[in-house]
C-alpha positions, 0 to 999 in steps of 0.5 A: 436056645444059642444064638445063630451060628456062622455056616459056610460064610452064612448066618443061621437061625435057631431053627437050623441049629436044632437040626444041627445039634441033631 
């Protein structure tokens, strides 16, 4: 599991990682 990621000037929680990462 990451910590959250800046997108787009936003946070973002491990669960939009997953769909990311995917």
């Amino acid at each position: 599991m990451r910590f959250a990621i800046r997108e787009g000037g936003r946070t973002v929680g491990a669960g939009t990682i997953s769909e990311i990462l995917e």
